[in-house]
Structures are given as C-alpha cells and as structure tokens.
Phi, psi and omega in degrees: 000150172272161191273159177239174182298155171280333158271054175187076176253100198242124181247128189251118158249108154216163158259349217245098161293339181268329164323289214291326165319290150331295184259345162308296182315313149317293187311310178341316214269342154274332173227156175279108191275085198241123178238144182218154157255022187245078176347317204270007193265359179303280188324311191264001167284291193329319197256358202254311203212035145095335198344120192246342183211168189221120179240118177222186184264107194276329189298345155229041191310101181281172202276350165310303184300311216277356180286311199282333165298262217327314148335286183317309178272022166251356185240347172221048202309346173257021182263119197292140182224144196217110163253120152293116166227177164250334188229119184213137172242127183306318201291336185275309190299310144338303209278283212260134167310289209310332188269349189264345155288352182279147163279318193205141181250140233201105164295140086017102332295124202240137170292164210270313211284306172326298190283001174255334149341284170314306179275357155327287201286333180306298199294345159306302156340289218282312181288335155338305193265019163238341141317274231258001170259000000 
C-alpha cells in the first residue's frame, strides 16, 4: 500500500460495518481511512488523526450526529461533510439548516469512482485554500 498525505484523512460514520468496510476498502489506497458509529467520537478522531473530511449516511442519522455535524462546521469549518443518502426530499434539503452544512451528497447505491471522485475534489478545494491563506 501506498503511503498517502496526511491531508486526506476521512472518517466514515456508519453503522452498517460492512457499508463502512466496503469503502474503506476502495478508499485506502488514497486516503487515510478511520471508521467509527459513535457520533460523540467526531471530535477526537479530528484532533487525534487530523480528519480533513467526513463521509456518513443521513437515513439513519440520529438527531445526535446530526447535532453534532452542525456543530461541527462552526468549531471545524474546514472539515469537509459528504451525506450519504437513499431517501432525501430536495424540498427537505431546503429546508432543513443540518443539509445545508453538507459540501456534497452522494446517492445510495453509488459508484466507488464517483465517491472518490467527489472527496478528490472536495479535499483538493480544501488543500488550495489553505495554500493561499
């Protein structure tokens, strides 16, 4: 395996271990890959190993997590949120503050190249804008 940057360290919250397994296993080889299903455990992966992004599931998001995302971009605003979903009402996306912290949304069942596609580009963003500030 290869070694990868430290800046691009991605923590998957799920519950489904074999979902989270399943794209850890893609992922790895580009990213540093940290999986947990313990919502209040956000913080101390960030400050433990670095988190530059965050990929979880909202259809079964507890209002814990979803407290804790929200949180999340005012105390680490540059930590990147990837929602995975299957059931989403745009009009709800709208809507709702918690969706609107999201960077990017990633439908249910999804290509492995498309989510990697995706945090390409997000965690590309993010190392730009820390180049130029």
């Amino acid at each position: 395996m290869q070694q990868v940057e430290k800046n691009k360290a991605v923590l998957i919250i799920e519950g489904d271990m074999d979902l989270a397994d399943s794209i850890k296993l893609y992922l790895e080889d580009s990213y540093q890959v940290y999986i947990t299903k313990d919502p209040a455990q956000i913080g101390w992966y960030i400050s433990r190993y670095h988190i530059k992004l965050i990929l979880t599931d909202i259809d079964v998001a507890s209002p814990e997590l979803q407290k804790r995302l929200m949180h999340l971009k005012t105390s680490n605003p540059d930590v990147k949120i990837v929602l995975m979903y299957m059931f989403l009402d745009e009009d709800e996306v709208q809507e709702q503050p918690f969706y609107k912290n999201a960077d990017d949304f990633i439908f249910k069942p999804f290509d492995a190249d498309l989510l990697k596609n995706k945090l390409d580009k997000l965690l590309a963003i993010q190392s730009a804008n820390i180049l130029h500030n």
